[in-house]
N, C-alpha and C positions, 0 to 999 in steps of 0.2 A: 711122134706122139708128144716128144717135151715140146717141140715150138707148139701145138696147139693148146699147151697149159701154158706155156707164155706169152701167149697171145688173152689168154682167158686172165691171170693173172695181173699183163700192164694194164687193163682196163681202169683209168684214175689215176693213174703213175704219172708223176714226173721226169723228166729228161735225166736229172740227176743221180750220182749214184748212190746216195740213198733209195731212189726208186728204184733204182736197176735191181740193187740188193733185196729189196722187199720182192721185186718183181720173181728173181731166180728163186726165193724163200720160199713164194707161194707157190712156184711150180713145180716146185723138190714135194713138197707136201704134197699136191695135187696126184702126183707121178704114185707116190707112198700107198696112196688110199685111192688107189683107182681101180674099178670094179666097171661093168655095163653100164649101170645104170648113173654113175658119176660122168662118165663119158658119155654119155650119151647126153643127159645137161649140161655138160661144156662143148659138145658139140652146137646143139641145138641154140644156146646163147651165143653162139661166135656166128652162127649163120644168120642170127637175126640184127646184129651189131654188120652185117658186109662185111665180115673179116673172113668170109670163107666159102666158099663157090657151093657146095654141092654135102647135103648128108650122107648121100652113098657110098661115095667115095670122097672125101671133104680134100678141097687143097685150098688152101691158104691164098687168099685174091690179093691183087695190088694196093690195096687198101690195107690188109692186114701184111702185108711185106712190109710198107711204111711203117707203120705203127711198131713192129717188130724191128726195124731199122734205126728207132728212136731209140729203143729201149737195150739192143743187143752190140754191141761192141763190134765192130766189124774191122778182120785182118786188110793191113793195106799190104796189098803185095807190089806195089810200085811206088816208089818214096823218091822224086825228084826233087837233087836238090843241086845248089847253085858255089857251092862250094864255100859258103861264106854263113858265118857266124853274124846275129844281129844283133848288138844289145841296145836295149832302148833303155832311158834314162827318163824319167817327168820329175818336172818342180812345178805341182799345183799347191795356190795357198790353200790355208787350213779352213776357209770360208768358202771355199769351192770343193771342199771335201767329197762332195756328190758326184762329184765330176771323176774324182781321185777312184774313189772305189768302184765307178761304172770301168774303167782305164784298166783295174784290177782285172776286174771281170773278164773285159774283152780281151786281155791278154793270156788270162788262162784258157779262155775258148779257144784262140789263136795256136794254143799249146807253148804255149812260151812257160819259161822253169825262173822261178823265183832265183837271185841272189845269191842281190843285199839290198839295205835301204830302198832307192828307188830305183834302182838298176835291176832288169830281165832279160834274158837271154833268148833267141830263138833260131833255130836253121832256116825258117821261112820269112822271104822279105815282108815285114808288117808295113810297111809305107804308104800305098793306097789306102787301105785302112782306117791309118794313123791321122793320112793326111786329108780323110773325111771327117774322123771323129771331132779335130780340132776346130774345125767350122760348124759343129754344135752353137745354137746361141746360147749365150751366158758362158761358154767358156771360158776359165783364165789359165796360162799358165806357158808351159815350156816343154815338149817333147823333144828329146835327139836321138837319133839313130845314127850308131854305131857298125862300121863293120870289119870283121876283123876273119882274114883268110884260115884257112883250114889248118896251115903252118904255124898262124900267130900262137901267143901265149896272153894268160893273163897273172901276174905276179908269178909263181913258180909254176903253177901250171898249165901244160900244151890242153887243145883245144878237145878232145878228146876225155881228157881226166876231167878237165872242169865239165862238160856233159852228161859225164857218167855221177858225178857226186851231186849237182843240179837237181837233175831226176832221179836220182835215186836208184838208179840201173842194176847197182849189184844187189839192192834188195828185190830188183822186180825178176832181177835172174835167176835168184836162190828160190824162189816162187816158182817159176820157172822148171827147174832142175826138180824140185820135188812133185811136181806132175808128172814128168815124164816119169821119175820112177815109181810112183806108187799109181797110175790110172789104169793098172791092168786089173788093181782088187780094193780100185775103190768106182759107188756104184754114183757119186754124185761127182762124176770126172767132167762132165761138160760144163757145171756148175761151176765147180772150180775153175776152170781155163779163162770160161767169161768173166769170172771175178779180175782174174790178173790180168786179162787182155783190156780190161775198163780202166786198169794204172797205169798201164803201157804205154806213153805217148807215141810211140810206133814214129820214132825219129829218122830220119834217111841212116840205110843200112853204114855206109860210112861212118858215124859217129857210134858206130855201137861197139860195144868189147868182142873184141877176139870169139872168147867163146861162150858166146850169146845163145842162147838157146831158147828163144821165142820162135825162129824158124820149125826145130824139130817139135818143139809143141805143137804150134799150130798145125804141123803134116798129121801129127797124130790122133787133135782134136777132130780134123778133116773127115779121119779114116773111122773112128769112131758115131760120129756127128756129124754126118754131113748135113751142113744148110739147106741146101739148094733143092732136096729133096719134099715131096707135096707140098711145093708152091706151082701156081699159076696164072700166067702173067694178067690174064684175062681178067675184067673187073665182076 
């Protein structure tokens, strides 16, 4: 029932997590004040939008799995990575500024974690990428990629501590750790999870703290909330 309210509510939503948040808002409310005749008009409008196969039995079409895919955080349970650290560095002047903060952009899409200055950090090699974006016309400036093994350091610390403080790990842990103990008697637990699974850069399990506790979330969320349930692949 909540993905059919969050499917009714990203209607208009941005990819962002401003949207995401508005998106979980409108569906807690929805969830709240749900009666027949509520559900029965957000059924009715999600089947005339193609986001949903069938009123009898409604499942969720591949159209509306997308749209839901845009909008919902999804666990990576396989995180490949190459054992190496990438830090990219740009010197673009202050008249190509447009270029500077497109660079930003694509960097945080990439999942790459802020510093300092013009230096960011990532487990995933950005190079192809990188070395498409620089062949933009009107370009100016200087990209370099760094890479630095799993063993290296940077000033005092090993590659692991700078990670963790990068991303902010212990705070998305302690987040973390408070789901698991309070989502037995609280009744907006899936809400919560997707909130802190939309911080999570979900980094290869190697770089993560000892005792991380986004695995035991997510088994929890699972068992709670399962996804996978009335969808249909069918369009």
């Amino acid at each position: 029932l909540f993905q059919f309210y969050l499917l009714g509510a990203s209607w208009g939503k941005g990819k962002t997590s401003r949207g995401a948040h508005q998106t979980f808002d409108e569906a807690m409310a929805g969830l709240a004040a749900v009666n027949y005749q509520t559900l029965k008009r957000a059924i009715i409008h999600l089947k005339r939008q193609g986001l949903i196969r069938s009123l009898k039995e409604p499942a969720i079409t591949r159209a509306g799995k997308t749209r839901l895919a845009r909008i919902i955080p999804q666990y990576q349970k396989k995180r490949p990575w190459d054992r190496v650290l990438y830090l990219v560095t740009y010197d673009i002047p202050e008249v190509k500024r447009k270029y500077r903060n497109e660079l930003r952009t694509m960097l945080k899409t990439l999942g790459a974690g802020y510093l300092q200055g013009s230096v960011w950090i990532t487990p995933y090699n950005p190079q192809t990428l990188l070395q498409d974006y620089v062949k933009k016309p009107g370009f100016a400036g200087d990209i370099i990629i760094s890479c630095i093994g799993r063993d290296g350091y940077i000033g005092n610390e090993d590659i692991k501590t700078l990670v963790s403080r990068v991303y902010r790990l212990d705070e998305i842990n302690a987040k973390y750790l408070d789901f698991i103990n309070r989502y037995q008697h609280n009744s907006n637990a899936a809400v919560q999870y997707l909130y802190i699974l939309k911080e999570d850069p979900q980094l290869p399990f190697e770089l993560l703290p000892n005792e991380w506790a986004g695995d035991k979330a997510h088994e929890i969320f699972d068992k709670i909330f399962p996804m996978r349930e009335n969808t249909d692949d069918t369009d």
